[in-house]
VOTIZA-859883 format. One record per residue (C-alpha): residue in one letter; z, y, x negated. Coordinates in pm, whole numbers, plus 50000, padded with zeros to 5 digits. Each point is the difference from the previous one (the first is absolute). Example, Ala and Ser with C-alpha at 12.3 -4.5 7.8 and 13.67 -1.06 7.14 Angstrom:
A507804955048770/S499345034449863/
//
This chain:
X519525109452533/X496774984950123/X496964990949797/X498825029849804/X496765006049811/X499765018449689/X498175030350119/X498105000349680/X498114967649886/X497744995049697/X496084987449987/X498394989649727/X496175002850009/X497394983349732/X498085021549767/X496954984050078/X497894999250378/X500294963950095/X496195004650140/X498545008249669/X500174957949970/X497865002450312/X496765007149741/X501454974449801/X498974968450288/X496654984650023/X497855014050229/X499224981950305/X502284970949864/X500744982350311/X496104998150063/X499374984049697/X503134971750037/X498544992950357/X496625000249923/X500504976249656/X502784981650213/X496245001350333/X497654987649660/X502564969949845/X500094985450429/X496494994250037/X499644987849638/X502664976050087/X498834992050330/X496374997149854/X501884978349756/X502134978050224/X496534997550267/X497744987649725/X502784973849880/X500684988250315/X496254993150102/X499494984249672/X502784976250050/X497874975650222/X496965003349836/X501124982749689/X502104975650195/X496024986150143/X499085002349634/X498824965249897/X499035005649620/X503395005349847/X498255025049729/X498935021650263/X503174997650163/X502125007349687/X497435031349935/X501025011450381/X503684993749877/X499565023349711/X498635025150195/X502515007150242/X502284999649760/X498445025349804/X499845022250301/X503704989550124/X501285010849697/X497775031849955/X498784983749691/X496265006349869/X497254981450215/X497534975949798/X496915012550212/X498234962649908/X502134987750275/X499205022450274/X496554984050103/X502074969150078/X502115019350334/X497564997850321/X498645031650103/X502255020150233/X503034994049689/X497715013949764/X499975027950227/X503555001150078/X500534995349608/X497205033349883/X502395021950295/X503254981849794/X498435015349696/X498925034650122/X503425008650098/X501214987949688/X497105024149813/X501345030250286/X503484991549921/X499045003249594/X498185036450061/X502685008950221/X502724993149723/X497945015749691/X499025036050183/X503685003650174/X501154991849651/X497885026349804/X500905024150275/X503844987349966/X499275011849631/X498875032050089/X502775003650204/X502784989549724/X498205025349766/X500365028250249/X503724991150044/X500465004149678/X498505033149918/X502225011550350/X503074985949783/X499085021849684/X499725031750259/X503534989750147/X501034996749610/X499685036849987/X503005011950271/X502345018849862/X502784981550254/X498554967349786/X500305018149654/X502895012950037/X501904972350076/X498224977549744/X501545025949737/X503474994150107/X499614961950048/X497314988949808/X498575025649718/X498004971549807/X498134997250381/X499465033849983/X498745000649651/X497214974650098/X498605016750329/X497375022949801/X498504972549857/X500334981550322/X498855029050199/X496825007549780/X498864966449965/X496894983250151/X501384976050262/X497174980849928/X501394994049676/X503344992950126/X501704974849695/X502984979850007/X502325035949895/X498215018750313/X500954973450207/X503624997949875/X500275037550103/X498424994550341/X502874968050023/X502765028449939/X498475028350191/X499734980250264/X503704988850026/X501045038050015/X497315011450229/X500884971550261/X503925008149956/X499155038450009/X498124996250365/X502154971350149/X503245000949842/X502545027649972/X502694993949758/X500665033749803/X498545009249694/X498665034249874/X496445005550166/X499784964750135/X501925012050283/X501595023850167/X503205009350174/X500205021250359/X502465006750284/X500194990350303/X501595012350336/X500714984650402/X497835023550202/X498164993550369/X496764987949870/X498804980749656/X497525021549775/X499284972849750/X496625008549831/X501065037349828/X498435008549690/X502335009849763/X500265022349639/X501534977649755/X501985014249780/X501674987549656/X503424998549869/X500874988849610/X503104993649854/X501014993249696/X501144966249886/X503504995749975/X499874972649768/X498995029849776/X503645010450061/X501494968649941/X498224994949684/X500835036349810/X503574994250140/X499954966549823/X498885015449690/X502405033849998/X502814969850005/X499194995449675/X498675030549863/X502995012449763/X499155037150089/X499224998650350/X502774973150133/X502575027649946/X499685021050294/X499774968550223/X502574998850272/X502154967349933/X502814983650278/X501934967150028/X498274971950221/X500645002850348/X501464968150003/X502435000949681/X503754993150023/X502554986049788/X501164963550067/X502184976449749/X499605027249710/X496054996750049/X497825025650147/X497964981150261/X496825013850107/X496594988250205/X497355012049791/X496135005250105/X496825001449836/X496435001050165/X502094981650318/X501054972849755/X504244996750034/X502314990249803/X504215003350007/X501155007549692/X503755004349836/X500645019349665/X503485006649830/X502155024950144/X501025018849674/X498725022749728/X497145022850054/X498564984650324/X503405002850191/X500255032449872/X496065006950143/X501214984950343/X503065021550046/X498155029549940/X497304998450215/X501954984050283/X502185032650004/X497025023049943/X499035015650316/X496705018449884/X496654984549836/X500354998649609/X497864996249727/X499834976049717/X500705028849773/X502905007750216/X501664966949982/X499384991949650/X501735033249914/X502814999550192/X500664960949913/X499015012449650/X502915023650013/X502934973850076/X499234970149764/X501485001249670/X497334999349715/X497165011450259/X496304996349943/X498125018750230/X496954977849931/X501424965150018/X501705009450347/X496525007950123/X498434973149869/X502954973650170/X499635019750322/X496414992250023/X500874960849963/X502395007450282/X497195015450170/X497694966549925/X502844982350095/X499875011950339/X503555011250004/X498595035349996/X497055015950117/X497905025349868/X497445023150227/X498615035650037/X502055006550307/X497734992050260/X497494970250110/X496244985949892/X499804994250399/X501095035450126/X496635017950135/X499815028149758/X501604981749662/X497035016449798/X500945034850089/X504224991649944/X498274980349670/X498365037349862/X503205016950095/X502114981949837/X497784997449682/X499575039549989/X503765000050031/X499954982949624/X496945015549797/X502215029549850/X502714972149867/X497604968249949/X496095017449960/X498594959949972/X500195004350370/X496845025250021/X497574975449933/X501434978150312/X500305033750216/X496775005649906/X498684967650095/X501634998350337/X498495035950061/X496324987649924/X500484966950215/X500975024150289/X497165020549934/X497624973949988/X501644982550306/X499225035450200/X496395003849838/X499524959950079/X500435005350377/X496845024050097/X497914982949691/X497164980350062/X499954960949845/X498675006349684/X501825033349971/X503064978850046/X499334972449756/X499265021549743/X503875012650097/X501954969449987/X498254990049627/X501135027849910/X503124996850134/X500474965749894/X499445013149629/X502905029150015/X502294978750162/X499724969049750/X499725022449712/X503275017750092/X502194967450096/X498624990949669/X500625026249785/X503934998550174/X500534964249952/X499014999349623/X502795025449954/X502414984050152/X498924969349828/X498584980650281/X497544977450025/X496305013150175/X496994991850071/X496685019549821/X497534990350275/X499554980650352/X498724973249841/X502894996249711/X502074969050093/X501515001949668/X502835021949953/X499265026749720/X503145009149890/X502514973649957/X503775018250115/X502254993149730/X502854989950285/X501434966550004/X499314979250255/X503204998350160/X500854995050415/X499535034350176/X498975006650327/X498235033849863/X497484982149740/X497135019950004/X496554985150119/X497325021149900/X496855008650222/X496735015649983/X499155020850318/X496154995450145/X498945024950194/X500154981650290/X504164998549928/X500085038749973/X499655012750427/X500494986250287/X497955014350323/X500734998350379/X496545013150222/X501405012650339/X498585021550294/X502525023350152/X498064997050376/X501294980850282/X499314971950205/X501245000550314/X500704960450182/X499974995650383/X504004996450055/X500634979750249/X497884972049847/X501635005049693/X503475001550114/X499134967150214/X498974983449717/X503205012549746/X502254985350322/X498054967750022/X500614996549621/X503545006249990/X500524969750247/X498094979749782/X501875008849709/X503184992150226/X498994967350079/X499034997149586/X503735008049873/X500584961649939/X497225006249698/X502135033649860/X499454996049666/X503755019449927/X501864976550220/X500034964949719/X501375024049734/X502555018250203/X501474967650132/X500404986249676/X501755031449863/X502214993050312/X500794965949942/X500405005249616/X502135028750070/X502264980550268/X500074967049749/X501215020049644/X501765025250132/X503075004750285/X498465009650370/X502185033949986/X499385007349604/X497875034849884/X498084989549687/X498445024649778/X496295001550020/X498814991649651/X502944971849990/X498164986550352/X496544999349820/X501054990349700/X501514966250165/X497184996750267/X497314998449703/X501834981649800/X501034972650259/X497115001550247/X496615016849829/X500084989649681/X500574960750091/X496725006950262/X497905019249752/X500354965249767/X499724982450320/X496995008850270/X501164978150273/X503095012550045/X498525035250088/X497174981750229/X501924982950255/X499995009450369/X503375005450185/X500514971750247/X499995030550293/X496725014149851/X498314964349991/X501014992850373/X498495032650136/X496534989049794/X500074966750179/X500455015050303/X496865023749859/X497724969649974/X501044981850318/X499235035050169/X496805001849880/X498994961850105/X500765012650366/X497435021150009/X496904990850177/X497235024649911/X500585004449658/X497414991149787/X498395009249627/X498455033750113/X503025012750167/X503424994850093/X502045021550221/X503855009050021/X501995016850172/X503755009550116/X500334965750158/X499304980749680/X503055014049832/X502195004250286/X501824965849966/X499564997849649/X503684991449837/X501765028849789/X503135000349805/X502305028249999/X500005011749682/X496355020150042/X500205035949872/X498525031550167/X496285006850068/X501455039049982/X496585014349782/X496544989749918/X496625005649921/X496714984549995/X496055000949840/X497995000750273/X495825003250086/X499945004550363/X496645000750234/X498725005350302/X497314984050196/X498884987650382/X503414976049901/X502335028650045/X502325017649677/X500934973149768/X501055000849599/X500264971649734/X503465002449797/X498764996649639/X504064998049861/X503195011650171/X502465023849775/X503305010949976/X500145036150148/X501705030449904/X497535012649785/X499904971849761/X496504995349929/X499045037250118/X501935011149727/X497405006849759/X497955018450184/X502975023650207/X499045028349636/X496105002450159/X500825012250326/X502575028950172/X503524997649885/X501284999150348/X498424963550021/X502794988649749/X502425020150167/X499574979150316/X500374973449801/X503435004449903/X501065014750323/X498554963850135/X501824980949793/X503575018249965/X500144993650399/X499644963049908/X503594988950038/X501255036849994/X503434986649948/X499514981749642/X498665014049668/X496274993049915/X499444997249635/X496434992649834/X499994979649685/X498415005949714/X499894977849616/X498035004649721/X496434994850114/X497905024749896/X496994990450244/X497845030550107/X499414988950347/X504124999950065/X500275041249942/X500785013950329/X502025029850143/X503724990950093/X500024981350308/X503804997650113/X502465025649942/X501484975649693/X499154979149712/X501714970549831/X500755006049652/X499304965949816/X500114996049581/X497035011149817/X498855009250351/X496785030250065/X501875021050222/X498025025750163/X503195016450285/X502095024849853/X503514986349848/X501495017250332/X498514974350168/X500004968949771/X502974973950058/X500604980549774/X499994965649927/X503224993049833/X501715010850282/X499014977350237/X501954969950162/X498854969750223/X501854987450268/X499334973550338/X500195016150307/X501054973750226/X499555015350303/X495575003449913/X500234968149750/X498295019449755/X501065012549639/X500565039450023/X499515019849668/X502065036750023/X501645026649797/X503605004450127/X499655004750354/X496285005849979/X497584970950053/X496775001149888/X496524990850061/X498054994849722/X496135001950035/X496944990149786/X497655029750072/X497174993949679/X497054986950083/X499894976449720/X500734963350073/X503964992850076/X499524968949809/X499185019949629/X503275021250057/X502794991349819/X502384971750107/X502315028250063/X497875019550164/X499034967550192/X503614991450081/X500895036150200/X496595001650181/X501714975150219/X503025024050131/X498425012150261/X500194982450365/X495605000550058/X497654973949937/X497255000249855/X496924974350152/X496784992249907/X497284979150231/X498844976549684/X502754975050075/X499325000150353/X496204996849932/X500474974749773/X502134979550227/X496845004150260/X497604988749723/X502534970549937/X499664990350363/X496214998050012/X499924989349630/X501804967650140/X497754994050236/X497434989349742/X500144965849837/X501394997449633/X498395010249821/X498625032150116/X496235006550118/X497945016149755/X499705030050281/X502735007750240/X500415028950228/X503135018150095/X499925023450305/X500675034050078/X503395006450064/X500605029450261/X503415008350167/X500485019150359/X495754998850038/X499515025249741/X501965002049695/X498164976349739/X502284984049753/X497324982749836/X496184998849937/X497744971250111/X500194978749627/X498004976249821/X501774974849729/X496794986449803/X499734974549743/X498115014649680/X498134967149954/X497914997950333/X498855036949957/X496325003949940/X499395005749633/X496935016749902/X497704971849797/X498265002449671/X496475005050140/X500995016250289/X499135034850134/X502285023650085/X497695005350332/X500754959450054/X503925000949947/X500255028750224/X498284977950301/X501864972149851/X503435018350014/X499325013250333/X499374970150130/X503144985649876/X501845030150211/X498034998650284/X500794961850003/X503315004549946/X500755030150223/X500995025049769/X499305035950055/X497525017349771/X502615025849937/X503724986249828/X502695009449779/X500294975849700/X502734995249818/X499734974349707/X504384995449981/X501045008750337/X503705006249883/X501354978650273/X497594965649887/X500765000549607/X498284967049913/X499014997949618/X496814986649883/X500164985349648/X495835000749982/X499835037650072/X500465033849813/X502905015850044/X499825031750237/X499855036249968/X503785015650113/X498505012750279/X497984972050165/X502954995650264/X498315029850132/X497414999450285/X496355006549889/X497915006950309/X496404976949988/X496875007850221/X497714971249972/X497525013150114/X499925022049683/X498574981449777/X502155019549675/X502994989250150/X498844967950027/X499245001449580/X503665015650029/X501224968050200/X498354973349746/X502315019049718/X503225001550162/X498794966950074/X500714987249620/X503795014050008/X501304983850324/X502414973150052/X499394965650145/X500195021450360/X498485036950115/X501495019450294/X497515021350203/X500995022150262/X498755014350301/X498955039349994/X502135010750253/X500185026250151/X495705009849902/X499675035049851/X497185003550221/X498895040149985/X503815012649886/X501205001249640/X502574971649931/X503925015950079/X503404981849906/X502925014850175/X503425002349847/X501955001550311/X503854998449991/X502795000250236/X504165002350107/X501524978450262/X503675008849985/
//
């Protein structure tokens, strides 16, 4: 099979026009720099004329007071100091001349500064009435209610005040407004109205500027789910009809029952007594071949003890259950699609026996109905629905968890528990946190367009191929291939070459032995294999050989890898995918590559339930004829994260303890019954079922490194890598970094990195010390640190346009003298500085950043089209 394109890729647009911040710049800007930059030349020309022509007059001097009086003077004017006018009459003629034209431009350079800087004023104020008018967009409100409802709550006031009158709260707003509006128009990470989500298709010509209907999507939070399931646990009434089964992973060993157990992705293996009531729990349930009840099973164990007490069997299962040696759950999953609709049926299954349900049926109903009536409502329409909601919901958990004796909270701002549970305090992995739910907590919304863009396909597919090579030549840097190896070698050193070892006796040993002893000890998990540091030496002697490279741009190609040393242990390069802005100008078709991705859906996932079934059906189709002759299995633990619900995407699913399945048992395998072996013919560890091997895939879009250590463990049985460009890119940076002496300059400048002319792998990037950045004086106008600032980029040669990113993720330097961060401030904020409320923006950000700022290149320029992302993945087979 050759290269193949998804047919269907994702783009994610902003909410926000990226030209609105064209109203935002300074008019005539560039005029004004030159002409200040035109006024400050002749003053110090003036300046360094008049000095110079002085110099021999007081060298004739003969009376040394004159001569010190001459000395004064030029001082004065050297050092643009005020002139004592008693000495003037002392210069000859033609410099008193020279000196009135000195001080004329210094008078024209004065009226030039105060009536740009009222007019700068002016110009501030009308920015900031154009913000309040922004304020009002419903794509702006909207989002604000979902992500920041105290924002919200402040933008009438805002809105309605006098800019005139701005205060130090006004100007806080602008601060945060001014972060989403820039992130809304430049930057398209997904979040309710702050973006949007659209497909797009291969077709014979681009159509790149369509306008598009936006529609809007809302889910409800499955945390929601999580947290009534947490309390029905313990409700006495309501834990009955519960479906209970052994742990996945239980089995008897040595008289104990030995189990892994799993809460919130935190494991633990566990061994109880085999005997009395628990063995007695474990042999019925491992014969039972249909779903039972706690009812059920306390009943029927009920009915073969002698002297039985219905209640103190149910009340030991449930420590079994917080035990982790069983497992209690309403029969299907917090992360299948529709969970709230399975939730209402199987609550309306109970009201007849257990009527302390209606009050939750009811609830659900409401939160559906106000999740349909939220989607056509406008913004204040819609937070007058989620306080409302936010009061039902709270009211209800409440109400349940004081009857169940739980502890709950009264308001959002209660950090005190109200209602101390009369439980003891013993080790459970069940102990009940409670939570108050803001509205903010309550939906979740996804804004998508159902239109089409169509990209020119030959470009596109040039560009996919060109990127495939490059992540060819990258598979030294697969981030898969350290950990597989040392399952290998563990594998090979504990165990006999021919031996089959279960799969939770392999992970037990391989955490205990190997993860555990690096988790207490970082630099055993950080060193480089000796293969991986040769090929990076041969990296950096590569790039010394090249002749044109330089800080603006540096060039690669096929050649540069082609001799490069690789080991033969490298795993396939079978599926992919990639973030991508391309462009196209007098240059030719080009794209920057803003993160490559595993493919096969993996971070489409959460967005396959906006668009046509048939797009997930391809899918699956694509990825069952991956390796046609082995069984594909997702995984899945006990993360509840939003973003990870998605449709099946393989024909199977991995059954794991405590896991959120969301495949139907048909299809589930499960863990237990899994065995590791070495295949010595592909020197790689092979994990099967009988004759069956499998492939076991992580297919969530949360991070692989919050999963489980389970989880964590099987995401590596599968024979593809997985690459990403920062280690090359950093290896680059090394290369120029050393360059520089030691330490480094307060301003360095790393180059664009582009591969095969036209794939860019890297923006054009600025590493600036925080010290040597203009800061904005006491007495100093904003109108002066503007030219100031300018100045100091002009001087410097940065653009007027950049990406800042206070902790660039991939320079982590702590500063002991500064404020910590926000948790986002590893993400880019775009700066215009010619915009003189980004500038106020910049001085803030200013006062969290480390001892070093990265700025970035905007690359590709929006120029007249909206900004587009493209999710484009791929299968080479």
């Amino acid at each position: 099979m050759s290269l193949q394109i998804f047919p269907y890729s994702l783009v994610r647009y902003p909410g926000l026009d990226h030209r609105v911040f064209d109203q935002l710049k300074l008019k005539d800007a560039e005029n004004l720099l030159s002409s200040y930059k035109k006024l400050i030349d002749e003053k110090e020309w003036l300046k360094n004329n008049f000095c110079d022509a002085l110099y021999p007059v007081i060298n004739l001097q003969s009376d040394d007071k004159v001569r010190q009086q001459l000395i004064n003077l030029k001082r004065q004017v050297f050092n643009d100091k005020k002139i004592d006018s008693n000495h003037i009459y002392l210069l000859p003629k033609a410099l008193q001349n020279d000196l009135q034209v000195y001080l004329n431009k210094i008078e024209e350079l004065t009226l030039f500064k105060n009536e740009r800087g009222l007019k700068f004023e002016k110009e501030q104020n009308l920015q900031r009435k154009l913000i309040q008018e922004i304020a009002q967009r419903s794509e702006l409100q909207n989002g604000l209610l979902l992500s920041s409802p105290l924002l919200y709550e402040q933008l009438s006031g805002f809105i309605k005040k006098d800019t005139d009158r701005f205060k130090q709260k006004e100007h806080r707003v602008m601060f945060s407004l001014l972060r989403y509006l820039s992130r809304m128009a430049f930057k398209t990470s997904p979040f309710s109205s702050f973006t949007y989500t659209g497909l797009a298709t291969l077709g014979n010509a681009a159509k790149l500027n369509t306008i598009h209907e936006v529609g809007s999507r809302l889910k409800l939070n499955n945390v929601l789910f999580e947290y009534l399931k947490a309390i029905l646990k313990r409700y006495p009434l309501l834990n009955e009809p519960l479906l209970i089964k052994l742990n996945i992973t239980a089995a008897i060993r040595d008289d104990k029952i030995c189990f892994l157990s799993n809460f919130n992705n935190i494991e633990s293996f566990q061994q109880i007594n085999a005997k009395g009531l628990q063995l007695m729990a474990y042999g019925y349930l491992n014969k039972s071949k249909v779903p039972v009840s706690l009812r059920e099973l306390t009943l029927n164990l009920n009915k073969d003890i002698e002297n039985p007490n219905y209640e103190s069997i149910k009340i030991y299962l449930i420590k079994l259950v917080e035990a982790g040696m069983l497992e209690l759950s309403l029969g299907f999953s917090g992360m299948e699609e529709e969970w709230d609709h399975k939730l209402l049926l199987f609550l309306e299954s109970l009201k007849e026996a257990e009527p302390s349900v209606i009050k939750i049926i009811a609830l659900f109903e409401n939160l559906q109905k106000y999740r349909d009536e939220y989607q056509s409502a406008g913004s204040f329409d819609r937070y007058k629905i989620l306080q409302e909601a936010e009061k039902q919901l709270n009211n209800v958990f409440a109400e349940l968890q004081q009857e169940a004796g739980l502890p709950f909270y009264t308001s959002a701002s209660d950090k005190k528990i109200a209602h101390e549970s009369s439980e003891t305090k013993t080790f459970s992995i069940n102990n009940f946190v409670p939570y108050y739910f803001s509205a903010k907590h309550i939906f979740y919304e996804d804004c998508f367009t159902a239109e089409n863009v169509e990209l020119p396909k030959h470009q596109v597919k040039d560009f996919v191929n060109k990127t495939n090579e490059l992540i060819n030549h990258l598979l030294p840097l697969d981030v898969m291939r350290k950990e597989r190896n040392k399952m290998r070698d563990f594998f090979l050193q504990h165990y006999e070459e021919s031996e089959s070892i279960d799969l939770t006796t392999f992970y037990k040993d391989y955490y205990f032995y190997v993860k555990k002893p690096e988790k207490e000890n970082e630099s055993l998990q950080n060193a480089d294999s000796l293969a991986l540091k040769d090929w990076k030496d041969a990296v950096l002697v590569k790039l010394s050989q090249i002749e044109d490279s330089g800080e603006n741009l540096i060039k690669l190609g096929y050649d540069f890898f082609a001799d490069l040393p690789n080991a033969p242990d490298l795993s396939k390069n079978s599926t992919a995918g990639m973030f991508v802005q391309f462009s196209e100008d007098e240059n030719g078709f080009s794209g920057v590559i803003n993160a490559l991705l595993p493919g096969m859906g993996k971070v489409s996932g959460r967005f396959l339930s906006l668009f046509d079934q048939k797009i997930t059906e391809s899918f699956v189709q694509y990825n069952e004829n991956l390796y046609p002759d082995k069984i594909k299995v997702e995984l899945n633990d006990a993360s509840i994260f939003n973003a990870n619900i998605h449709p099946p995407l393989l024909a199977h699913e991995l059954e794991l303890p405590g896991g959120n399945n969301i495949y139907p048992s048909a299809q589930q395998f499960n863990v237990h019954d899994l065995k590791v072996s070495y295949d010595n013919e592909k020197g790689t560890l092979r994990l099967y079922k009988e004759d069956l091997e499998l492939y076991s895939y992580d297919l969530s879009l949360e991070s692989f490194y919050n999963r489980s250590n389970l989880y964590q463990l099987l995401a590596h049985f599968n024979p593809d890598a997985r690459v990403s460009l920062q280690p090359f890119i950093q290896l680059i940076d090394q290369f120029y970094q050393d360059q520089h002496p030691v330490p480094a300059p307060d301003l360095f400048v790393l180059p664009r990195i582009i591969y095969a002319e036209n794939v860019v792998i890297r923006r054009k990037t600025w590493r600036v010390k925080t010290a040597i950045i203009p800061q904005q004086d006491q007495f100093e106008t904003d109108f002066e640190y503007f030219i100031r600032l300018n100045n100091w980029l002009i001087n410097n040669d940065i653009p007027k346009e950049v990406f800042l990113f206070l902790r660039k993720r991939t320079y982590q330097v702590k500063s002991d003298d500064k404020r910590e961060g926000l948790h986002d401030d590893y993400k880019p904020q775009y700066l215009s500085f010619d915009n003189p409320l980004l500038i106020a923006l910049f001085k803030k950000l200013l006062l969290r950043a480390g001892n070093y700022i990265t700025l970035e290149e905007v690359f590709p320029k929006p120029d007249q089209n909206k900004v587009q992302e493209y999710l484009i993945q791929w299968y080479d087979n």
